[in-house]
N, C-alpha and C positions, 0 to 999 in steps of 0.2 A: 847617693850611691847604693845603699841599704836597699833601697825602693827600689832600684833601678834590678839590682840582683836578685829582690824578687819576685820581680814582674818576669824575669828569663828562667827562672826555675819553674815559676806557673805556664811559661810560654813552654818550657819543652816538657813540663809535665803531659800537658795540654796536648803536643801533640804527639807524644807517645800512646798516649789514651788513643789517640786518632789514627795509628797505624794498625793496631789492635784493632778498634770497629771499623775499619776498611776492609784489614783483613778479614774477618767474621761475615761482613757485609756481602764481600764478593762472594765468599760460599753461599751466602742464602739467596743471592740471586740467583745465581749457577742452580741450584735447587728447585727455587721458583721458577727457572727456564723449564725444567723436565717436568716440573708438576703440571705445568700451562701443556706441554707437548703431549704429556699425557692422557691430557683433560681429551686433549682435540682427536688424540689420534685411538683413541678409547671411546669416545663418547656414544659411538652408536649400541656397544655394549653395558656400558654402563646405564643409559639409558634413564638419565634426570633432568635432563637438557629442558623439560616443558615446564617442572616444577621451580626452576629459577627465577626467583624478583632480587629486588635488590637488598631486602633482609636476609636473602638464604643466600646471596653471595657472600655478603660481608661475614657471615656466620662460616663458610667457609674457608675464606681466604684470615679470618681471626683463627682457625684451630690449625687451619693449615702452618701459620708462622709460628703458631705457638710452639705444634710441632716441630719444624725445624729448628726452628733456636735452640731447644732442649737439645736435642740430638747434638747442634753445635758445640752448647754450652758444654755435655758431658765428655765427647771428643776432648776437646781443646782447651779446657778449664788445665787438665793435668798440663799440656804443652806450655800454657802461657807462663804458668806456677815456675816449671820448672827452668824454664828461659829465666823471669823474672829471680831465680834461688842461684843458678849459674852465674849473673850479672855479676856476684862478688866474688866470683874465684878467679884466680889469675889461668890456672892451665883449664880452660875451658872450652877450646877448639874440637878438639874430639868430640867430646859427650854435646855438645849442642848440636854437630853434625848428625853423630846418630838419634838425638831424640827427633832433630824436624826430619830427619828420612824415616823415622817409625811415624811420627804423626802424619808424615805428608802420603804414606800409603794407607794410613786409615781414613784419612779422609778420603782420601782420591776412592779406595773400596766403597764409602758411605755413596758417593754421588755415582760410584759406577755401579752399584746396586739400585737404584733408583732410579737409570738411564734402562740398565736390565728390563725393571720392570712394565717400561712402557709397551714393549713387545711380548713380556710373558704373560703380562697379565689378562691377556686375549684368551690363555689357555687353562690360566688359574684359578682366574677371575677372584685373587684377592691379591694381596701383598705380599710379599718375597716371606718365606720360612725355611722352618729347619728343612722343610721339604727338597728345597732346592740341592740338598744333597743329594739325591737320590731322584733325579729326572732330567737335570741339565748334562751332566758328566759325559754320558754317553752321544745325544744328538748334539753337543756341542763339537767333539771330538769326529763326527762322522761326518757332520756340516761343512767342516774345515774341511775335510778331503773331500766331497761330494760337490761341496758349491763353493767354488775357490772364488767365485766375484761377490758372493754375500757376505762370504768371510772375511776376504778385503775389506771390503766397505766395512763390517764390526770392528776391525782391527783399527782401519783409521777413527773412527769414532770413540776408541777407546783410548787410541796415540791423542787425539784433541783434548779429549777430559784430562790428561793423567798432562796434559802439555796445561791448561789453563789453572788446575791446580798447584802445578811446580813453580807456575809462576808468582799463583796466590801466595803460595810459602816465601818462595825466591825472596820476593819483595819486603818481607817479614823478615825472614833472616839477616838481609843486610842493612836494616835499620838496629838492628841489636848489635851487628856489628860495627857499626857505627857510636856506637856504645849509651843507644836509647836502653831503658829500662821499664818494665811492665809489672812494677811492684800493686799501683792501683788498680789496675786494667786484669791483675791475677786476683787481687780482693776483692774485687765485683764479683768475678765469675763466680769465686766463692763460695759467695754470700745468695747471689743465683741459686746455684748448685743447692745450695741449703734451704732455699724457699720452696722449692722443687721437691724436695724428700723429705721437708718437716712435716707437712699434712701428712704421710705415710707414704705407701707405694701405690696405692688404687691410682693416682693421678695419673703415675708414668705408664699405665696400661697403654697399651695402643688401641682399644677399643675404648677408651675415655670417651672419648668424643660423642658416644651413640649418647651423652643426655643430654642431646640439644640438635643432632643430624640422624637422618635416617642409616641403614645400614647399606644402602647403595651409592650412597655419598661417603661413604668415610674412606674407600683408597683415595677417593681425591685429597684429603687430608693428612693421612700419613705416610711417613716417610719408614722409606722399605728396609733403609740400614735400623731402624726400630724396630720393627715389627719381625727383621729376619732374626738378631740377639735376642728379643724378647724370646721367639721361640725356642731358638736353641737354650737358652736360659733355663727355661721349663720342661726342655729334655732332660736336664737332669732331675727334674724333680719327677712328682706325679703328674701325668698332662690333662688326667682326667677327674675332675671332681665329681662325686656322687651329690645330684638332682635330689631331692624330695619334696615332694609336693603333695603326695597322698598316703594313707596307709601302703604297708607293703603289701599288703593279698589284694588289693583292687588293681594295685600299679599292676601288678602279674597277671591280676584276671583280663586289663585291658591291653596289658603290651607287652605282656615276659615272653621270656624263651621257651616255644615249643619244645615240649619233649617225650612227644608221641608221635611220630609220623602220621599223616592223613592221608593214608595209603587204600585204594583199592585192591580188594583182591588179584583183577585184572594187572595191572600194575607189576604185582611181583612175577615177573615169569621170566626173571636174571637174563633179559634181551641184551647184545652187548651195546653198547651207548657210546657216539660220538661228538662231544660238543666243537662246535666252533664260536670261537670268542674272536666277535668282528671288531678290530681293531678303528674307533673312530668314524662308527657309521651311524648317524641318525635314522629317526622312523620319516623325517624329511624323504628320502628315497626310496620306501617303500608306499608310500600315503598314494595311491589312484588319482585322487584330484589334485595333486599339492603340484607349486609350480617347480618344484628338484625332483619330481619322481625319475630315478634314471631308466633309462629301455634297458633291460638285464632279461631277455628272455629265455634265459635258465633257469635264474630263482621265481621269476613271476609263475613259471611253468611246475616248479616245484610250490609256492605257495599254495596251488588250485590244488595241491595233495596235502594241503598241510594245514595244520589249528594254529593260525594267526592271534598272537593276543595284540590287542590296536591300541590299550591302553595299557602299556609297560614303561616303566620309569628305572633309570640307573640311581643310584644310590648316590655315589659321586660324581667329579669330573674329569678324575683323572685314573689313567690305567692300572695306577697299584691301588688304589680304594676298588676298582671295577672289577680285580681277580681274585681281589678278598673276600668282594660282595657275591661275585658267584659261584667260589669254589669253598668257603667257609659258610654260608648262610649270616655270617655276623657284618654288624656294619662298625667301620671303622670312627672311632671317637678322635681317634689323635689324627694330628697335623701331619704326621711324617708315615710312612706305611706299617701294619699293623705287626707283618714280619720283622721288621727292623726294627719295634719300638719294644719298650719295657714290657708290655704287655703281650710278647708275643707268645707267653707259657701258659693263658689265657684256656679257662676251659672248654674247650670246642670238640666238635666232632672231626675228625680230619677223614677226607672224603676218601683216599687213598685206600689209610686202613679199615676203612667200614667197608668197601666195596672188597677187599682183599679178603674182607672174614667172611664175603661170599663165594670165593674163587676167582673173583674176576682179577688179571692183571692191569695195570693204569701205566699211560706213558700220554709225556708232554710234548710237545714237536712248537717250534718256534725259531723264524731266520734270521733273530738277531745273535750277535755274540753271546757264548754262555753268558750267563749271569746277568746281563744286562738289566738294568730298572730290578735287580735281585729275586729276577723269575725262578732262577735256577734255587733258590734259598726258599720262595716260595713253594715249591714244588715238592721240596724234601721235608718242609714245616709239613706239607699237608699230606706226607707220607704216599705220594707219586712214586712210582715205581724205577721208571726209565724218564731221563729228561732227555731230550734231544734239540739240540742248537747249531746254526749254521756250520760249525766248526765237524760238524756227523756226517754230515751229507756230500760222500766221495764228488770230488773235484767243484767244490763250492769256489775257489779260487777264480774260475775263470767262466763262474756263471754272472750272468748278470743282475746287478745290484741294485735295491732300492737306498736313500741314505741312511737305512736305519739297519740293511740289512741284505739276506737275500730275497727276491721276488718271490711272490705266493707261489709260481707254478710249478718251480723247483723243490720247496716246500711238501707242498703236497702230495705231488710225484713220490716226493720221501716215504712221506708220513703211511703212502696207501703203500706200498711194499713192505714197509714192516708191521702194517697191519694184516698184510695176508700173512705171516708168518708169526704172530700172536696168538695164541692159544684163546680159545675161546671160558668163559664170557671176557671180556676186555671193555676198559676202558679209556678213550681217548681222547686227548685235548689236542686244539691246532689256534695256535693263537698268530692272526693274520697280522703283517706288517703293510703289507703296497697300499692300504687305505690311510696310512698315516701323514700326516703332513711328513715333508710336504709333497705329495702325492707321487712320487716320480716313478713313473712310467719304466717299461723297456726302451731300447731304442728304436726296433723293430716293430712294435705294437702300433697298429691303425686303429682308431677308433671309430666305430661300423656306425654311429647313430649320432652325429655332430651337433644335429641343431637339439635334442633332446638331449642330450652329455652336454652341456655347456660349460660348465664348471672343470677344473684340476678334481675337485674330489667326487666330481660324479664318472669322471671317466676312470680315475684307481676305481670308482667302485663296478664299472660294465668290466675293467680287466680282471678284477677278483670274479665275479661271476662266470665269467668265461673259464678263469684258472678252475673254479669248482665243477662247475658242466667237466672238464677234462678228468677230474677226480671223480665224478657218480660215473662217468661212463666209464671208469676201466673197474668201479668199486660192482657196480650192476651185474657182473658178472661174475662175483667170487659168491662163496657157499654160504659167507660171514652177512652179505649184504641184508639179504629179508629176514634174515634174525635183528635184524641193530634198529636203534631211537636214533635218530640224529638230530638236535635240538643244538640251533640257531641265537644268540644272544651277542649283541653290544654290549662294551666295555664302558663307553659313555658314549653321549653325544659330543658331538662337533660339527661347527657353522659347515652346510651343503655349499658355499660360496663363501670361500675366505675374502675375497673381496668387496662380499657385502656383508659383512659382521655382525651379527644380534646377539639378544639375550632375553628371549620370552622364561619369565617365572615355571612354565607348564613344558612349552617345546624345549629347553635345555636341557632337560631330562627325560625325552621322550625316547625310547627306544625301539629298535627291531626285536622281536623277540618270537618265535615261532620251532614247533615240532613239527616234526618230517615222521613219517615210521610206516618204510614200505609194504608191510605187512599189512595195516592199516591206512590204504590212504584216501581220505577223506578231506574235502575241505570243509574250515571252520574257522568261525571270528567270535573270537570272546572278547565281549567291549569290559568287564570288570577290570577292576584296576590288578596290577601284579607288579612286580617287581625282582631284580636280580638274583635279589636274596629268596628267591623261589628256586631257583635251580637245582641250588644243592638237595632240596629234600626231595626234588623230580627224581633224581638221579639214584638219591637211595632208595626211593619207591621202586623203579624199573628195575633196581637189583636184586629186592627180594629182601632189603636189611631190615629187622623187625626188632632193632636194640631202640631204647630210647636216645634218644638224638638234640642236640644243643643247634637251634638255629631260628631264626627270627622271620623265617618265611614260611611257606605253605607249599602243597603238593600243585604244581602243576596240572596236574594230569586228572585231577581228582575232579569227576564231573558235578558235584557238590560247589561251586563255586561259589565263594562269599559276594553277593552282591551289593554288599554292604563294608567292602573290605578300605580298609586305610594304610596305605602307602608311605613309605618315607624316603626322603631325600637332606642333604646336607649340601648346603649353599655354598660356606664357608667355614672358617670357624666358629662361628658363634650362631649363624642363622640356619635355623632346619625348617623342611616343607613337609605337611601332610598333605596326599591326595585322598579324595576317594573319586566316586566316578564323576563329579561336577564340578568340588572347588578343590581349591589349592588355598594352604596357611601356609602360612611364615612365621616362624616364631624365634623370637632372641633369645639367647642363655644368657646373656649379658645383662638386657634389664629384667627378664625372665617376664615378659608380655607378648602377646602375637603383634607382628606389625601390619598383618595386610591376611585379605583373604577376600578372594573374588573367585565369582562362578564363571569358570573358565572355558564353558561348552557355547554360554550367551555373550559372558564380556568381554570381547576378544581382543580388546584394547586397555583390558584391565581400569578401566578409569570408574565402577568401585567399587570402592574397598570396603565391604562391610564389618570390616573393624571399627571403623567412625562412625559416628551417630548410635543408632535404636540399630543392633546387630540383632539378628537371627538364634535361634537356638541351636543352628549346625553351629554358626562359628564356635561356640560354648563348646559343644561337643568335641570337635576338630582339636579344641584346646586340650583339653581332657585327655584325649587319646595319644595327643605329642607326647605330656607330660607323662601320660604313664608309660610312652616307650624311653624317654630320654629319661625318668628313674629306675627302668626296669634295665635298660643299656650300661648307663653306669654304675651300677650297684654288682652287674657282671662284669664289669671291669676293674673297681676297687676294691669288692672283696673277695674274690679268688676263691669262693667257697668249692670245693668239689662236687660234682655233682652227680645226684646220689641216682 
């Protein structure tokens, strides 16, 4: 009888354990569904698919679960506890109701954050972060009223996940009510828990993984409810550590902060200055030979007057790093945007008030709602004079709408009436939406050149050129015209056919970048390398400002062109790109080695890598000059010295 009672104590011991790793089970499947979905529906950007055998999968699919089980174990360790602590109290109906409806929406958030990321990550190209504050908010809200069948469709696929998790719970719930117990099944967890955080916290990084997987493998490994808390985590702290690698006067001599303008004489004659910040347009569309070139013969018509640079690169990927990079000259270190972050008191030059301490007035124009992606915040950080937002522009109501906003034509139509009514010198920004995914059109709009427009994003980009031909032909004729620079820059690149997805190391960062100045028109192609963060010091050159000046680029304009110059870019969090005119680096701040570096003019297939084997003495060099920008960046950033 003895034996008998306790063989039934080990039998329900037994399988209360077994309701516990069912439940935990089904979550990692559910998980392992989205990570597989993500693999398939990612892979032409991610782009490792060749370098898979059967070591580097198992090596995957081993960090991948390692991954999720953490993530589970830390969720659900406290839920099981506390079910298991509850089992001995008599009034425990309530409080168990409300812990599994608090856990069962952190879990359901976990897995619907990692369903998220298989569509965002197209645009992010890494893993969900604090960022996502401040880029979804808005096109999610617009989407919903824009594309009510896309919408749908998210909605029921969110009604499915939040239906299979309630049931994962459900099922769990009423085995405790049943009056199973999860006293060992809580002291594994644990015990877990405590194997997890006894080696320290290096483990729980979410960049763990890079010492055994490359860094274009690792979203396939992590899970994005990690990687989003981790960052927000580190918002509260400092996000940015100071690099050292070399004396401090070398790192400055090879990659500090300008702070002298490289100004021509010619240059200062306080011309007034118009940029347009092309919302989402690759150098794909502008390339002669390349097979997205769109027929835009306005800009093409304006290029043949214009200094083309053919090798420009964006800094980031996304549009708050892109208006940082060209209206700050600084490049952004943190995850989340540089206005928004701790660092936004950061010593800079703010383009606003340098151009204002030459007379010139500064206004913003943009048709999305004020504020939006915290334009309107950016604008006044950078001491812009006038912002202007869809909500300015009389009878916007009942104009017609792109889904992020108003249509460029209406926009512009704006922007040029209160530029005739600006005092002169002036400066003006117009940051375009109709080029942004997802591309929508007017309704009325034909598009003249079908078989050469092929694409959603090549035809926003013949309508914006059409919207701008409409703007130089009524600007042609005011007195402000053949006084003004008008200089041309992408905010980043994005795939020329969303339906055929890539991710070249070199082309993801290629961008349009070109000066207009009808006083001067001339055509010309500068193949040296350049970048965003060139802008701003164009800008205070054409003004006449002759202060010292904080910014990490160079003068445009300046016929002295470094032919020798290096370029930078940021992949993601941890991995940065040097250009110059040939190769392209890659370098990790995480294991702090370059990963890759190919001559990108001959090996157009990147297959090598001259970081393996007997490398070169550029790669050496390439290395050098990262390191002394990524110590010169972040020492501007942690130590807030003034400058003098």
């Amino acid at each position: 009888m003895k034996r008998g009672l306790i063989n039934l104590k080990y039998y329900s011991l037994k399988k209360n354990e077994k309701d516990t790793a069912v439940f935990l089970l089904k979550l990692l499947l559910l998980l392992f569904s989205l990570k597989t979905f993500f693999y398939f529906y990612n892979e032409p950007v991610i782009g490792i698919s060749t370098d898979l055998n059967g070591t580097a999968v198992f090596t995957l699919l081993k960090w991948s679960f390692r991954n999720d089980v953490m993530v589970l174990l830390l969720i659900n360790t406290g839920y099981i506890t506390l079910l298991s602590i509850l089992s001995f109290w008599k009034k425990k109906r309530i409080p168990v109701i409300i812990f599994t409806a608090i856990f069962l929406l952190i879990n359901f958030f976990c897995v619907l954050l990692n369903l998220v990321d298989v569509f965002y990550f197209h645009f992010h190209l890494q893993r969900a972060d604090a960022d996502l504050f401040y880029v979804l908010q808005h096109p999610l809200q617009k989407t919903f009223y824009r594309n009510p069948l896309v919408s749908m469709m998210g909605l029921i696929s969110i009604a499915a996940v939040f239906y299979l998790v309630f049931l994962f719970h459900k099922k769990l719930f009423s085995r405790y009510y049943e009056g199973k117990r999860f006293v060992l099944s809580s002291i594994l967890m644990i015990i877990f828990c405590f194997m997890l955080f006894y080696p320290g916290t290096k483990k729980i990084i979410p960049t763990y993984p890079l010492i055994e997987i490359s860094s274009a493998a690792l979203p396939l490994v992590q899970n994005s409810f990690h990687t989003f808390f981790y960052s927000v985590y580190r918002k509260q702290e400092s996000m940015v550590y100071p690099f050292k690698y070399m004396p401090e006067e070398k790192a400055e001599s090879l990659g500090g902060i300008n702070k002298v303008l490289d100004c021509n004489a010619a240059d200062s004659n306080r011309k007034n200055i118009v940029l347009f910040i092309m919302e989402s347009v690759p150098e794909d569309f502008f390339h002669p030979a390349g097979k997205y070139k769109v027929a835009m013969p306005f800009l093409d018509s304006l290029l043949n007057r214009s200094t083309y640079f053919s090798n420009a690169f964006s800094y980031g990927r996304s549009s708050n790093k892109g208006i940082t990079s060209i209206l700050t000259g600084i490049p952004t270190l943190t995850e989340i945007p540089l206005y928004h972050s701790n660092y936004a008191g950061i010593d800079m030059t703010r383009v606003g008030d340098a151009v204002a301490s030459k007379g010139y007035q500064s206004a913003f124009f943009i048709g999305d709602n004020y504020d939006d992606f915290g334009f309107a915040k950016c604008a006044n950080w950078l001491g812009i004079q006038h912002y202007y937002s869809m909500e300015d522009i009389p009878g916007y109501q009942s104009m017609q709408k792109h889904t992020m906003g108003l249509q460029d034509e209406y926009v512009l139509d704006f922007m040029g009436i209160k530029i005739n009514g600006m005092k002169q010198p002036f400066l003006a920004i117009n940051y375009n939406i109709s080029t942004h995914f997802p591309n929508d059109l007017p309704k009325d709009y034909r598009e003249k050149y079908p078989l050469q427009n092929f694409s959603a994003e090549m035809k926003s980009m013949n309508y914006y050129n059409e919207c701008l031909q409409l703007f130089f032909k009524k600007a042609a004729v005011q007195d402000w015209y053949k006084h003004t620079v008008f200089i041309f820059c992408s905010d980043h690149w994005m795939d020329p056919d969303a339906k055929k997805m890539s991710n070249d190391l070199v082309q993801s960062f290629h961008i349009p970048l070109f000066v207009f100045d009808p006083g001067n028109p001339q055509k010309q192609v500068i193949s040296n390398p350049v970048s965003q963060l060139d802008i701003m010091n164009s800008i205070l050159c054409i003004a006449g400002y002759d202060q010292p000046a904080i910014s990490y680029g160079k003068n445009l304009l300046n016929e002295n062109r470094d032919p020798g110059r290096v370029v930078y870019s940021k992949q993601n969090a941890f991995l940065y790109q040097a250009y110059d005119s040939s190769y392209v680096l890659g370098f990790n701040t995480v294991t702090g080695k370059a990963e890759y570096c190919y001559h990108y003019k001959t090996d157009l297939d990147r297959s090598n890598n001259l970081v393996k084997g007997n490398r070169d003495q550029k790669v050496d060099s390439l290395i050098i000059r990262m390191k002394a920008f990524l110590q010169s960046a972040s020492n501007h950033y942690t130590k807030r010295e003034k400058f003098q």
